[in-house]
C-alpha positions in Angstrom: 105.5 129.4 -27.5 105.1 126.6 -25.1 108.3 125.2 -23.2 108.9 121.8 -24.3 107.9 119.1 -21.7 111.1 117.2 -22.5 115.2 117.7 -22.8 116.4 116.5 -25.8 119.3 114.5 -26.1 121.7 113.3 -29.0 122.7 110.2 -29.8 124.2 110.2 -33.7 121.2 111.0 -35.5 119.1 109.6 -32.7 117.2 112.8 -30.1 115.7 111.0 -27.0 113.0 113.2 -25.9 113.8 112.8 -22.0 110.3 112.9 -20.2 109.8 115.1 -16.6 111.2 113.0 -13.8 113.4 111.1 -15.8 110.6 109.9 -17.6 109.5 108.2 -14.5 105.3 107.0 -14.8 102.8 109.0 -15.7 106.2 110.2 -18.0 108.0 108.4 -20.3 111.0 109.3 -22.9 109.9 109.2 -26.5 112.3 108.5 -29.2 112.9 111.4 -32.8 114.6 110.0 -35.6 115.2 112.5 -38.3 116.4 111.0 -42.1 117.2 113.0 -45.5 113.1 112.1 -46.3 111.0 112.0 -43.1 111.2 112.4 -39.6 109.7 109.4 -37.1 109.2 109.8 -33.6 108.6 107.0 -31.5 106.2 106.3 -28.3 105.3 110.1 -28.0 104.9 110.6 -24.2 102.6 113.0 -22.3 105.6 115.2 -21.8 105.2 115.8 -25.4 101.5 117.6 -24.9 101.7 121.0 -25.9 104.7 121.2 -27.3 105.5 118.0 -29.5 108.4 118.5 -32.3 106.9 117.6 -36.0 107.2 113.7 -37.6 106.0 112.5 -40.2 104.9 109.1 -38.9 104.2 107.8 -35.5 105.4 104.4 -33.9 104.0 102.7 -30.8 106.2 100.4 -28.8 103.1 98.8 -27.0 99.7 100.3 -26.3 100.1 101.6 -22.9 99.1 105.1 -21.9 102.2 106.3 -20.8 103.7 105.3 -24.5 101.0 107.5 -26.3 99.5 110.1 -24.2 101.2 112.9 -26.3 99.5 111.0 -29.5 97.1 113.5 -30.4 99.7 115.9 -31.2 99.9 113.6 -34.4 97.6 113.6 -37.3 100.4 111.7 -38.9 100.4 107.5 -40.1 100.9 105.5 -36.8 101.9 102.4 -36.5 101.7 99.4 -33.4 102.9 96.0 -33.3 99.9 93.7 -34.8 99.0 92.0 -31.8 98.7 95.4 -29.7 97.0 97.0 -32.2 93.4 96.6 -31.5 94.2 98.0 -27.7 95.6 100.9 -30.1 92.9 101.5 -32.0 90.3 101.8 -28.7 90.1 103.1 -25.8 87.8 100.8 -24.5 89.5 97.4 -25.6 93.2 99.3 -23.6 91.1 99.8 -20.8 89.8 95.8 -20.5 93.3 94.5 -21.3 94.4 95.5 -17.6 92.1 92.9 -16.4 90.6 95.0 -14.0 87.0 94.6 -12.3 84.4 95.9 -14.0 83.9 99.0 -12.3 87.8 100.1 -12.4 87.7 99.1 -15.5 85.3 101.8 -16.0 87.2 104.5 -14.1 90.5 103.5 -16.2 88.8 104.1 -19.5 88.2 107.6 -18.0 91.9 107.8 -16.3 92.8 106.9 -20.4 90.6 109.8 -21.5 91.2 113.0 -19.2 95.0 112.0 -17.4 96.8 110.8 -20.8 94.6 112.3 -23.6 94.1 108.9 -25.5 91.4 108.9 -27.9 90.7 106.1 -30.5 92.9 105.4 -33.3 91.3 103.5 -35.7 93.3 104.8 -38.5 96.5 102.7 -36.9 98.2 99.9 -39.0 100.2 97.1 -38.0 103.9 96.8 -38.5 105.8 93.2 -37.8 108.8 91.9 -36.5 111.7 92.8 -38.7 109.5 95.8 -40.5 111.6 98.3 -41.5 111.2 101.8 -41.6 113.3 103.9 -44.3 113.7 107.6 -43.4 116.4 108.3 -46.0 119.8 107.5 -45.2 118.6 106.1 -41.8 116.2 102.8 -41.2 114.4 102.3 -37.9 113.8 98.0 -37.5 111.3 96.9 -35.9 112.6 94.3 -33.0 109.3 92.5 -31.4 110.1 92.1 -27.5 106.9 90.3 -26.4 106.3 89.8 -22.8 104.9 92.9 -21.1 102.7 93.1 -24.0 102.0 90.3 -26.6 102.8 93.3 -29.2 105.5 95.2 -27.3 108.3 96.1 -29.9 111.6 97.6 -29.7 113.0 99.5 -32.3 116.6 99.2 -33.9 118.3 102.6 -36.0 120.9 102.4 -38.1 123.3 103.6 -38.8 123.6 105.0 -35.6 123.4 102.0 -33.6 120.5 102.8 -31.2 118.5 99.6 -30.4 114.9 101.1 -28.3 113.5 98.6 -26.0 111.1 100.5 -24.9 109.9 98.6 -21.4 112.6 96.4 -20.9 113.4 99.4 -18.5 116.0 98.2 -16.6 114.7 99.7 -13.3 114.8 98.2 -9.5 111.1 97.3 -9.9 112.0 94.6 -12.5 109.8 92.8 -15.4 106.2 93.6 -15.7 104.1 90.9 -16.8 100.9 91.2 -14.6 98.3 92.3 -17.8 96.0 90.0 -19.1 98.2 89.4 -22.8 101.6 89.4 -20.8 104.2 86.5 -20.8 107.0 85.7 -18.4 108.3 83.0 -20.4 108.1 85.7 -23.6 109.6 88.3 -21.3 112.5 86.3 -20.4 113.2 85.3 -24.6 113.4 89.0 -25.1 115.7 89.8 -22.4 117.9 87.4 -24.2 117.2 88.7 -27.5 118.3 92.2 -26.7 121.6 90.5 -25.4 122.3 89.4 -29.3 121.7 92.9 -30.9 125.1 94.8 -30.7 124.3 98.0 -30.4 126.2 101.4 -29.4 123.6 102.9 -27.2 120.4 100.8 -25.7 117.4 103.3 -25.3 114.6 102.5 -22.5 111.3 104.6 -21.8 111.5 105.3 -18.1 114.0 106.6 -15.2 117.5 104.3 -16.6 117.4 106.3 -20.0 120.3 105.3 -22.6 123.0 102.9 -21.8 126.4 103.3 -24.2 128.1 99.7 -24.3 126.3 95.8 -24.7 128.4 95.0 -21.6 127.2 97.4 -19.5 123.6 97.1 -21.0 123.9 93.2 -20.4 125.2 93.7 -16.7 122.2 95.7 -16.1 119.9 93.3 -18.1 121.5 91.0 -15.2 120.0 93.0 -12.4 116.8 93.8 -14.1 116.0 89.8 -14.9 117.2 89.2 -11.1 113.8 90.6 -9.6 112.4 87.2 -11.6 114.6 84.8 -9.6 113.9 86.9 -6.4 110.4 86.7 -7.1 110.7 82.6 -7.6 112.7 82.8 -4.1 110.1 84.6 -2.6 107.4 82.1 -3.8 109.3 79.3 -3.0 109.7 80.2 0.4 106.4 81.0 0.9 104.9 77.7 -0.2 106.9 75.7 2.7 103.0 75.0 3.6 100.3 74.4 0.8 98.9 77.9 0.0 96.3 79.2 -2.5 96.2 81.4 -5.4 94.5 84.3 -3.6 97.2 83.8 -0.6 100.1 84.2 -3.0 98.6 87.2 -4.4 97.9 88.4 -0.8 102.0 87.9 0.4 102.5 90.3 -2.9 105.7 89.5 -5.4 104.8 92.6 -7.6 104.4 95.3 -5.1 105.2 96.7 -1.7 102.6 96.5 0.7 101.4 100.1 0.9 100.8 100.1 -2.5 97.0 100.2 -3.2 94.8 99.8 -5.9 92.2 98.3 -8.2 94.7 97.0 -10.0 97.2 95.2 -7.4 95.4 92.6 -6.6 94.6 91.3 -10.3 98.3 91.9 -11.5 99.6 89.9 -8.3 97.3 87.3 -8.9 98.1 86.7 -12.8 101.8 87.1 -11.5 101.2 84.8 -9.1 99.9 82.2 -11.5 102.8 82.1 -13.8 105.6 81.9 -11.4 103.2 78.6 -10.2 103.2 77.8 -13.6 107.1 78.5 -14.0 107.6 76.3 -10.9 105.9 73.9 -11.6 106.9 73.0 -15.2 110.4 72.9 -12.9 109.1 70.5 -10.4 110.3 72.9 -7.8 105.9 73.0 -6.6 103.4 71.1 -6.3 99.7 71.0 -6.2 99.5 69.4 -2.5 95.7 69.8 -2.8 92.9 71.0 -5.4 93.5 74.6 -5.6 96.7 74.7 -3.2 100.5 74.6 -4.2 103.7 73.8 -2.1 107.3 73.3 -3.0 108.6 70.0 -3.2 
C-alpha cells in the first residue's frame, strides 16, 4: 500500500488532509468530512494521488489545478461553484482563464494535463451560494467567496464549526486577483464576509492551515488584506509622474522581481488595472494623459 501523500488532522468531525510542504503550491490541503450517510471530501489535492481516502462526493472550491489535481482518484458526483464550473468541466477553457498568450496558454494546458493530472469533467454540476450538503448528522454549506475566482466557494460544517475558505490563504503573499474572472472589489466583500461567520476553526488550502478562534482568524485576515493597501501605497508612489499601464506592470505589485514567467506579466498587468481602477473611483489618480495615470 501506498504511503498517503498527506497527514491527517482532526478537527471534531472535520480531517484536514495536510498537503507536502504545508500544502505549499504545487500542494494544497484538501478537506474529509465523514457523516452517519456519506463521506465528502473537499478540493482533493495532488498530494492525494495515489493514495486518496474514499468519498462519496467531491466538491471544488474554485477550478484551479492545485484544488483538483488528486480529482481523478474520484469517479464519485463533483460539484463546483456555477460560475467556475465550465473551467471545471475543461481543460482547455482552465487553461484560457489565466489569460495567458497564446502559446503559454498552450504549454499550461499541457502543465494541467501531465504536472496535476486534470482531465475534463463534464459530468460536474453546479452548487450555489448557501447549497447545503447533508452527510447525515453533519451538513457542509456552501459559503461563495468570489474574488480570486468569480466561482471561488468556501465551505461551512456544522456542527463542528469549521468554516473552509479555501484561498483566502492568509499567507505573506496576500490576495490573488490577477486571472482574467478575478475581482478585487469581490475579494475584499469576502474578506469581510468570513469576518461575520463565527466559526471554531477557519480552514485555508495552503502553508497557514487551520486557525482556532474568529479573533485570531480576523487579526490575520488584518495582515492578509494589508498587502492590498501596500500594494495601493506602492502604486501611489509610483505614479508621482504620469505612467502607463505596461510601466505599472513593469515596477511589479504582484511579484518580486526575480520571479519569471509567462504568466507575470499578464497577472501584473490586470492587477495593475484594478488598483487604477480602485484609485481612481477614490480620486486618489488621475488620467494625466490618454493612456497615462498619476496621483492627484
Amino acid at each position: 500500500m501506498l504511503t498517503p501523500g498527506y497527514t491527517e488532522v482532526e478537527y471534531g468531525g472535520v480531517t484536514v488532509l495536510v498537503g507536502a510542504g504545508r500544502g505549499a503550491y504545487p500542494h494544497a490541503n484538501s478537506v474529509l468530512v465523514r457523516g452517519r450517510a456519506e463521506t465528502l471530501v473537499i478540493d482533493p489535492s495532488l498530494s492525494l494521488v495515489g493514495s486518496a481516502p474514499p468519498a462519496d462526493t467531491a466538491l471544488v472550491s474554485h477550478a484551479h489545478e492545485d484544488h483538483i489535481a488528486g480529482l481523478g482518484c474520484y469517479e464519485v458526483p463533483v460539484h463546483t461553484h456555477q460560475k467556475d464550473l465550465a473551467a471545471l468541466r475543461s481543460r482547455a477553457v482552465m487553461a484560457a482563464g489565466y489569460g495567458l498568450p497564446p502559446d503559454a496558454t498552450e504549454h499550461t494546458e499541457a502543465m494541467l494535463r501531465d504536472r496535476f493530472h486534470v482531465r475534463d469533467r463534464p459530468d460536474a454540476t453546479a452548487f450555489t451560494d448557501g447549497t447545503v450538503f447533508d452527510l447525515g448528522g453533519r451538513t457542509v454549506t456552501v459559503v461563495h467567496l468570489p474574488g480570486h475566482t468569480a466561482g471561488h466557494s468556501g465551505f461551512l460544517v456544522e456542527p463542528d464549526g469549521f468554516l473552509y475558505v479555501a484561498d483566502i490563504d492568509l499567507t505573506s503573499f496576500g490576495p490573488f486577483y490577477g486571472d482574467v474572472g478575478s475581482s478585487l472589489p469581490d475579494f475584499e466583500a469576502s474578506m469581510r464576509r468570513c469576518r461575520e461567520i463565527g466559526a471554531r476553526w477557519y480552514g485555508t488550502a495552503h502553508q497557514k492551515g487551520v486557525i482556532e478562534g474568529a479573533e485570531e482568524f480576523s487579526r490575520r485576515l488584518d495582515d492578509f488584506a494589508g498587502v492590498v493597501e501596500k500594494r495601493d501605497a506602492i502604486l501611489l508612489e509610483f505614479l508621482d509622474e504620469p505612467r502607463t499601464v505596461e510601466e505599472i506592470a513593469g515596477r511589479r505589485l504582484v511579484y518580486r522581481p526575480h520571479v519569471e514567467g509567462a504568466h507575470v506579466e499578464p497577472v501584473e498587468r490586470r492587477t495593475a488595472a484594478r488598483h487604477l481602477d480602485r484609485l481612481i473611483g477614490a480620486g486618489l489618480v488621475a488620467e494625466a494623459e490618454k493612456g497615462r495615470f498619476r496621483a492627484v
